[in-house]
C-alpha positions as CSV (number, residue, x, y, z in Angstrom):
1,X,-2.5,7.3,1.5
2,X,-5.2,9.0,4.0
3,X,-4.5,10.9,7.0
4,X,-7.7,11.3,9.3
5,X,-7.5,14.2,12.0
6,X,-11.0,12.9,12.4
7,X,-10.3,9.7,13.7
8,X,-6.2,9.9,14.5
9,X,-4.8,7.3,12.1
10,X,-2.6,7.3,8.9
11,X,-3.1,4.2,6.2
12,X,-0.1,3.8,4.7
13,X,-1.0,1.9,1.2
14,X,0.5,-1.0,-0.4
15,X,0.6,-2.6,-3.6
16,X,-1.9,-5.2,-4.4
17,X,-3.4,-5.4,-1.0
18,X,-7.0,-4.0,-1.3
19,X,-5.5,-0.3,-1.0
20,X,-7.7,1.3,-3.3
21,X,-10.7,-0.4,-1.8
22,X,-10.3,0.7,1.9
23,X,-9.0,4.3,0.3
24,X,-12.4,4.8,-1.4
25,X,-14.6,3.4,1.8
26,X,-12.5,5.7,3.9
27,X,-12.3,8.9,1.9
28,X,-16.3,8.9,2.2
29,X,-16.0,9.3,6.0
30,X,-13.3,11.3,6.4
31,X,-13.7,15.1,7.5
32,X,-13.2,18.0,5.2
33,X,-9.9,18.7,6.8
34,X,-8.7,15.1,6.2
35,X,-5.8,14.1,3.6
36,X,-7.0,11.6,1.0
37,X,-4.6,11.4,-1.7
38,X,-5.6,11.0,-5.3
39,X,-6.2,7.7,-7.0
40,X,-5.6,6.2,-10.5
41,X,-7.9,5.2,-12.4
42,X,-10.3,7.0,-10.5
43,X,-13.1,5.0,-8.2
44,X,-16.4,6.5,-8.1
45,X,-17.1,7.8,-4.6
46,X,-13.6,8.1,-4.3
47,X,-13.1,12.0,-3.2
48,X,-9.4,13.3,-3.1
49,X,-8.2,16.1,-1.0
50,X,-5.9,18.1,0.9
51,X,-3.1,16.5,-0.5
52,X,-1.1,19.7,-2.4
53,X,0.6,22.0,-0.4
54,X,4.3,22.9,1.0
55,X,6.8,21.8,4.0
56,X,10.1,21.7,5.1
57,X,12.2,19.5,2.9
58,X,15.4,19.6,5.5
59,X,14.6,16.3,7.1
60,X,14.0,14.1,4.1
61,X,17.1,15.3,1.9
62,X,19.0,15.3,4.6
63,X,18.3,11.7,5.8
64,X,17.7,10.5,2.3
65,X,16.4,7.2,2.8
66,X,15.4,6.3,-0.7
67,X,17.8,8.8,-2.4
68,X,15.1,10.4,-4.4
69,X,16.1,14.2,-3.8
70,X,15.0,15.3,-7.0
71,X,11.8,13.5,-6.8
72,X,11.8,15.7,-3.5
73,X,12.3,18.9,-5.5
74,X,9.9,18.3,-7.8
75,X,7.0,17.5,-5.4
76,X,7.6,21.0,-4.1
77,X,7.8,22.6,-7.1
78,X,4.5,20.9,-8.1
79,X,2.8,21.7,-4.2
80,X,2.7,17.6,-4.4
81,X,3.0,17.1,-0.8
82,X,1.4,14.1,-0.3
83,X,0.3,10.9,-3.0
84,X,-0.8,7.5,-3.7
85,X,1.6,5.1,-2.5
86,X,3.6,7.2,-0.4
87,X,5.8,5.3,1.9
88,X,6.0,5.7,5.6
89,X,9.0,7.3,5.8
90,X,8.4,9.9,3.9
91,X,4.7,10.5,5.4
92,X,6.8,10.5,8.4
93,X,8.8,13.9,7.2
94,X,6.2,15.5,5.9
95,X,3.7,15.4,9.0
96,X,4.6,16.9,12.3
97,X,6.0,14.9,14.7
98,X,3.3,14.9,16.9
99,X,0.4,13.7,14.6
100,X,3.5,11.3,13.4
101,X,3.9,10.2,17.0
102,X,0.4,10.4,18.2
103,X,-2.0,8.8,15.4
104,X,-2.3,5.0,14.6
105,X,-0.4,4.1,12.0
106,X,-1.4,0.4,9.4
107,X,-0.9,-1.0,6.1
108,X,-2.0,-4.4,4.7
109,X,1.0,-7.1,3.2
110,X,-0.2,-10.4,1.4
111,X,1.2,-14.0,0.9
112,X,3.9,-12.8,-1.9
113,X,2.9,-15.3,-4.1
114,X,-0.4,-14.9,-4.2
115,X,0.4,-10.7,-4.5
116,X,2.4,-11.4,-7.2
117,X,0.1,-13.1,-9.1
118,X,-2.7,-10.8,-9.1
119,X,0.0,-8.2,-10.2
120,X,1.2,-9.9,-13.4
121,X,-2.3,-10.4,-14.1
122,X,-2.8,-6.0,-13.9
123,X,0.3,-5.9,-15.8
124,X,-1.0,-8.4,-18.4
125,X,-4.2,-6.4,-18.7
126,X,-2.8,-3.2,-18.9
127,X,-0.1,-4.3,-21.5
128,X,-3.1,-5.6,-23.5
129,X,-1.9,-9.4,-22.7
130,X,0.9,-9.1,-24.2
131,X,3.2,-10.0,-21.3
132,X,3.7,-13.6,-20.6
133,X,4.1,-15.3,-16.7
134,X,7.1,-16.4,-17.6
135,X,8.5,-13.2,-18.7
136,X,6.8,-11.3,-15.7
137,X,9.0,-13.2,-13.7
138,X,12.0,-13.5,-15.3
139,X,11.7,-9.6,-15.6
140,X,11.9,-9.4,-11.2
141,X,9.9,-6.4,-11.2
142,X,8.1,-7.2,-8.2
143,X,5.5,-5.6,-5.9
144,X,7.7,-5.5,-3.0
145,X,5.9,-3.8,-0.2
146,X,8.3,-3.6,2.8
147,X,10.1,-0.3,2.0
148,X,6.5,1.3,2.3
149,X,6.1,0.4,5.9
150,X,9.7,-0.2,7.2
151,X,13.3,1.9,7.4
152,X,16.2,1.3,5.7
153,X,17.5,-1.1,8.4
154,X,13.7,-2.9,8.2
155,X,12.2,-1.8,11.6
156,X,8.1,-1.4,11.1
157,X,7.3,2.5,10.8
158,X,3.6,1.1,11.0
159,X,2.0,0.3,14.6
160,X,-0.2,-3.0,12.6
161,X,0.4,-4.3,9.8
162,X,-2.9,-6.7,8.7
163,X,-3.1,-9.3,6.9
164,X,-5.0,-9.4,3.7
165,X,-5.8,-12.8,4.2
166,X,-7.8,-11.6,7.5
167,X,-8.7,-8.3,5.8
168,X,-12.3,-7.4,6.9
169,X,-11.8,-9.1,10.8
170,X,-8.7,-7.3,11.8
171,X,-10.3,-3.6,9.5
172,X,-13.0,-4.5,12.0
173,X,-10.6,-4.9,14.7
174,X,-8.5,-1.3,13.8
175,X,-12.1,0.7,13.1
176,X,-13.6,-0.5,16.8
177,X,-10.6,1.0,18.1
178,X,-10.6,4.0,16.3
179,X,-14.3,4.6,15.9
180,X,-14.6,4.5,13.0
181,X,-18.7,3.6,11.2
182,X,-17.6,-0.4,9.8
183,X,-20.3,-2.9,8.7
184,X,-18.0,-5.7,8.3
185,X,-17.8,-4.6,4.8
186,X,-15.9,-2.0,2.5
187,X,-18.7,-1.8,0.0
188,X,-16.2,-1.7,-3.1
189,X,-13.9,-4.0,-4.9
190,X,-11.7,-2.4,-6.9
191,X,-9.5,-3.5,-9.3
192,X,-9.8,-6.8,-8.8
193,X,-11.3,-7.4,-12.8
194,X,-7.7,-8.1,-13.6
195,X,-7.5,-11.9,-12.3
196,X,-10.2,-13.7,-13.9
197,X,-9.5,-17.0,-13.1
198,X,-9.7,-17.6,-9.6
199,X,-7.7,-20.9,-9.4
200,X,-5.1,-21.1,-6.4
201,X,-1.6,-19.3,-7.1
202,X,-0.2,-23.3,-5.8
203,X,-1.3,-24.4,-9.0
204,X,-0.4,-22.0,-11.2
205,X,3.8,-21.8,-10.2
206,X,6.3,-24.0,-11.4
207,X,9.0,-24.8,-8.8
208,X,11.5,-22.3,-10.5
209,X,8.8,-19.7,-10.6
210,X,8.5,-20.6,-7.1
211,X,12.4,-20.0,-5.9
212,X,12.3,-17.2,-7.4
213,X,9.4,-15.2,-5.9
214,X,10.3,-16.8,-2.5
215,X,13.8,-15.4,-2.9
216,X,12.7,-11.7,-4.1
217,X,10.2,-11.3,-0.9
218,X,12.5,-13.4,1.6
219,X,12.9,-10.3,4.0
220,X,8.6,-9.7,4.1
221,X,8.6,-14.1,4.1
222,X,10.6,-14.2,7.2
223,X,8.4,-10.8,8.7
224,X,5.5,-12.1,8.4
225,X,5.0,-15.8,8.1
226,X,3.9,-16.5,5.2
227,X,4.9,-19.8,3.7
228,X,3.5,-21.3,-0.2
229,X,1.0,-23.6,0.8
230,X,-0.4,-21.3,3.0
C-alpha cells in the first residue's frame, strides 16, 4: 500500500495482480515523506517507510466493517498504522479525510481464473508442492480481491480500478495523469517464479473446477467483465 503526498494518489494493493511490482517501481520515486508499506519477502530496491505510527481508532471500531476490532487494537499497540494489503476502507480511516477525498485512488483486479491459478501455484511452492489443484480448490481459500477496493454493500472505494490484463497501457494512462516518471515499463517482475508453466488457465480447469471458481468471484465476474475464455 503506498500513499504519495508527492504525486496525490493512494495504490490500494491486491492479491496476485502485479502489486509488489508496481510497489517496488513506485517506492523508488516516492518522496521521503511518502508511505510505502513493508513487503514480504523483501524486493531489492524496495524501500519501506513511514508506515508505523498512531491515529484515532473511533471511526473504524465504530463502523466496523470487517469486524476485526482486536486486529485494530493490536496495530496500535504495535504503532502499525499502515501495511501490505491494507484494504481501502480501512486506508480510508486512517488518513484524513481530505487526502482521502482529494488524492487518486486505484487498484489492479484480474480474470479470476487466471488469478487463481497463479495463486495455487505460490501456494504450491511455498508448501514445498505438496498441495494438489484439486485440493487448492476444493479447500475455497480464494484470492478474492473486492473487499480491498469496495464497502460492505460493494460500492468502489477506488476512483480506477485497471485491469491486469491492460496493466502497463492504463499504469501509463494513471502516471500521465499524475506525473508521475513511466517508461512504459515497471523494471521488476516479482514473484512471478511461482508459475512455471505458462500454458493458458482454459486448459488447465476441468468444468467443475470451473463452476466453482466462477461461483466464489461471481460478485468481481459481474463488476468487471470478465468471462473464461477471455
Amino acid at each position: 500500500m503506498i500513499v504519495s503526498h508527492k504525486y496525490r494518489f493512494i495504490f490500494i494493493k491486491t492479491v496476485k495482480t502485479a502489486g509488489t511490482s508496481i510497489e517496488v517501481f513506485l517506492s523508488q520515486i516516492c518522496s521521503s515523506d511518502d508511505i510505502v508499506t513493508p513487503i514480504w519477502p523483501h524486493v531489492g530496491n524496495h524501500r519501506a517507510r513511514n508506515y508505523k505510527g498512531i491515529w484515532n481508532p473511533f471511526n473504524e471500531i465504530v463502523n466496523n466493517e470487517e469486524q476485526r476490532i482486536v486486529e485494530t487494537f493490536k496495530n496500535l499497540l504495535q504503532r502499525k498504522r499502515f501495511y501490505n494489503h491494507m484494504s481501502a476502507s480501512l486506508v480510508k480511516h486512517r488518513l484524513s479525510a481530505k487526502i482521502w477525498d482529494s488524492y487518486f485512488k486505484f487498484c489492479v483486479e484480474r480474470n479470476p481464473w487466471d488469478k487463481t491459478l497463479s495463486h495455487y501455484h505460490m501456494i504450491s511452492d511455498r508448501s514445498g508442492g505438496i498441495v494438489s489443484f484439486d485440493d487448492y480448490i476444493e479447500k475455497g481459500r480464494f484470492c478474492i480481491n473486492l473487499p480491498k477496493y469496495t464497502d460492505p454493500e460493494g460500492r468502489l472505494l477506488v476512483d480506477k480500478v485497471i485491469k491486469y490484463e491492460t496493466l502497463m497501457d492504463d499504469l501509463g494512462l494513471i502516471f500521465c495523469k499524475l506525473g508521475v516518471p513511466y517508461n512504459g515499463s515497471l523494471g521488476v517482475n516479482a514473484k512471478s517464479e511461482y508459475r512455471k508453466k505458462k500454458e493458458p488457465y482454459q486448459k488447465l480447469f476441468t468444468r467443475q473446477q470451473r463452476y466453482i471458481v466462477e461461483k466464489a468471484f461471481a460478485k468481481e465476474i459481474e463488476m468487471h467483465g470478465y468471462v473464461f475464455d477471455q
